[in-house]
C-alpha positions as CSV (number, residue, x, y, z in Angstrom):
1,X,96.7,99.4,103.4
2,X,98.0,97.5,100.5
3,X,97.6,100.4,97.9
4,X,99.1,103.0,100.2
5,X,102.2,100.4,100.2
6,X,102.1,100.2,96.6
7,X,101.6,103.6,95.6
8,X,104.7,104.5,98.5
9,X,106.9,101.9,96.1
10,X,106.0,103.4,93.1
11,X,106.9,106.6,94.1
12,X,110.3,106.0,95.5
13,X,110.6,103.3,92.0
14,X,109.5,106.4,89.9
15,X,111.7,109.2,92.1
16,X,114.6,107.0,91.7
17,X,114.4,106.5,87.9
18,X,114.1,110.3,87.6
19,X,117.3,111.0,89.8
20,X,119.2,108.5,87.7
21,X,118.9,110.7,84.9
22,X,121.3,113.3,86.1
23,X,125.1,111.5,86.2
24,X,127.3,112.4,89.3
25,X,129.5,113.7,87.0
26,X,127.7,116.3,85.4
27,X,126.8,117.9,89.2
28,X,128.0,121.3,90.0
29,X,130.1,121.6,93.3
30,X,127.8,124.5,94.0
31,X,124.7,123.7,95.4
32,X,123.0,126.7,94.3
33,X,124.1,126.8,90.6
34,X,123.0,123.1,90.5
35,X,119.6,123.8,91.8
36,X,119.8,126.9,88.9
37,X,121.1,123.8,86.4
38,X,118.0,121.5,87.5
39,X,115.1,124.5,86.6
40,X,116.7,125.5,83.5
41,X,117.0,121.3,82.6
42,X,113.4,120.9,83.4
43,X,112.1,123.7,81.5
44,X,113.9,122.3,78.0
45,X,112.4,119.3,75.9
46,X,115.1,116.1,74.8
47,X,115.2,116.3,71.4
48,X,115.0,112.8,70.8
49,X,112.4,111.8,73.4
50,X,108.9,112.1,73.6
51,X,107.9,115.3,75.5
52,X,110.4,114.4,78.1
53,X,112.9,117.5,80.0
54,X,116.4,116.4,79.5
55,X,116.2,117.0,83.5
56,X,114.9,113.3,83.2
57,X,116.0,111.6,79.9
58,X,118.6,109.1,80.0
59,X,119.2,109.7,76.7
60,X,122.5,110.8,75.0
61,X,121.7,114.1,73.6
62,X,120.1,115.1,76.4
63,X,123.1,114.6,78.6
64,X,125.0,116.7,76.3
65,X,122.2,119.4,76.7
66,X,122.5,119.2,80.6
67,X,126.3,119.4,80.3
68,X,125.8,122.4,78.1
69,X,123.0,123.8,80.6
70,X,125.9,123.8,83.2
71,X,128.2,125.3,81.3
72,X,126.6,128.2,80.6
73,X,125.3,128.4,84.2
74,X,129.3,128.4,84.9
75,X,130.2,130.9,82.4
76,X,127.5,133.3,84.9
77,X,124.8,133.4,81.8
78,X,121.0,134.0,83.7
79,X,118.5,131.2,83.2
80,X,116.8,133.3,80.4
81,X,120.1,133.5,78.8
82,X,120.7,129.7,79.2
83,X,117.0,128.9,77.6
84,X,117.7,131.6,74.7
85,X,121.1,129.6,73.9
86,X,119.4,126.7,73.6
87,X,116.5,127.8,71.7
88,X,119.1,129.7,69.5
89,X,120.6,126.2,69.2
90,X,117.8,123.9,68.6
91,X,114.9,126.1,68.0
92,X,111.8,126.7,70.1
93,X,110.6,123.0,70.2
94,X,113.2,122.9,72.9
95,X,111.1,124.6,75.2
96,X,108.8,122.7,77.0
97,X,106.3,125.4,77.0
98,X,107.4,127.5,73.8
99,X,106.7,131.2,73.3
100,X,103.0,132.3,71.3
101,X,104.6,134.3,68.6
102,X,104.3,134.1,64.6
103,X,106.7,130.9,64.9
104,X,104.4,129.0,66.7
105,X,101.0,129.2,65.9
106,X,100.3,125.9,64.6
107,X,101.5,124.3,67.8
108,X,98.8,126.6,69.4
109,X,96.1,126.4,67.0
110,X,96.5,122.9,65.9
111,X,94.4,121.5,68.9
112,X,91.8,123.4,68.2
113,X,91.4,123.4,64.8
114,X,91.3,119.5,64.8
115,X,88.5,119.7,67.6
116,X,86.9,122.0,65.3
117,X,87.3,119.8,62.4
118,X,86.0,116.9,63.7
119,X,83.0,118.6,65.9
120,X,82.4,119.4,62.5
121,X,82.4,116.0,60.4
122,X,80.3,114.6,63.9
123,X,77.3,117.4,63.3
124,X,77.4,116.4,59.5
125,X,77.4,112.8,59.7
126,X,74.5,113.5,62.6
127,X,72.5,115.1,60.4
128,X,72.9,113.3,57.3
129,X,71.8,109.8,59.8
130,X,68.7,112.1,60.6
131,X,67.9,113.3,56.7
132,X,68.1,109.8,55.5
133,X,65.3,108.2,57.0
134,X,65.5,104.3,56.9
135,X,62.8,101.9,55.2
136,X,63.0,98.3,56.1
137,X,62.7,96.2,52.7
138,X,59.3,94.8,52.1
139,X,59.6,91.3,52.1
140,X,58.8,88.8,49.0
141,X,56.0,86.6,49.0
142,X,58.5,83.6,49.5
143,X,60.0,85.6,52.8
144,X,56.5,86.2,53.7
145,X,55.3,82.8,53.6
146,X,58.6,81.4,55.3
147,X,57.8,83.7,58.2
148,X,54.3,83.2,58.7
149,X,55.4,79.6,58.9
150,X,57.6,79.9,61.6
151,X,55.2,82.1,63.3
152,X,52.3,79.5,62.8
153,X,54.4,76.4,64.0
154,X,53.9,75.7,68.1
155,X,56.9,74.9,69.9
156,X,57.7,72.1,70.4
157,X,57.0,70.2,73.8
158,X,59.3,68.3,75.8
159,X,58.1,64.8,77.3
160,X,57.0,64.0,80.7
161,X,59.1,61.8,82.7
């Protein structure tokens, strides 16, 4: 019962914070082109923030992102045109999900080549572990002797009460 209540609050907390985002005064009087304005937003990456859409960022650039989002919206551009404006602007890192092309193949590839990479430097350290095979020291005769004395020693008793 108590974490249904507490996961209900963090939901309306975290719903809240997300509405906050977009300012009264960057709303379109039409419903429909602001629903358009909220897709396009949450498709494009704040450049300042950490793979956040400027849907969500509170952030100052990407209020001037979402007012420019609108504009274009305004002006009658599609949502592909909108997205292409922006990527013309700020390049394809503005897309939350950017194109595969020439452009972007590290940001594809890079994943996977550093799983590769260090798959790679596990299986060699494995097998250099398993190559080297390790020999205890023999101990000296003063070790030895020390030992066998602690071996040979009985422990001690404790007295009767």
């Amino acid at each position: 019962m108590i974490n249904r209540l507490l996961f209900a609050l963090a939901v309306v907390l975290t719903s809240a914070t997300i509405a906050l985002a977009v300012e009264p005064d960057e709303m379109l009087a039409d419903p429909a082109l602001e629903a358009r304005a909220r897709v396009v937003s949450q498709q494009l990456r704040c450049v300042v923030c950490q793979n956040q859409d400027i849907d969500s960022s509170n952030a100052g650039i990407a209020r001037d992102m979402r007012v420019l989002v609108r504009e274009r919206i305004v002006a009658g551009d599609s949502n592909s045109e909108v997205l292409d404006a922006m990527v013309a602007r700020y390049g394809n890192y503005v897309l939350l999900r950017p194109p595969f092309n020439t452009q972007t193949y590290a940001l594809w590839f890079a994943p996977l080549a550093l799983l590769l990479l260090a798959a790679s430097i596990g299986i060699f350290v494995v097998r250099q572990a398993r190559q080297t095979p390790v020999e205890p020291d023999a101990l000296t005769a003063e070790e030895e002797n020390a030992l066998r004395a602690v071996i040979d020693t009985p422990p001690p008793t404790e007295p009767r009460q």
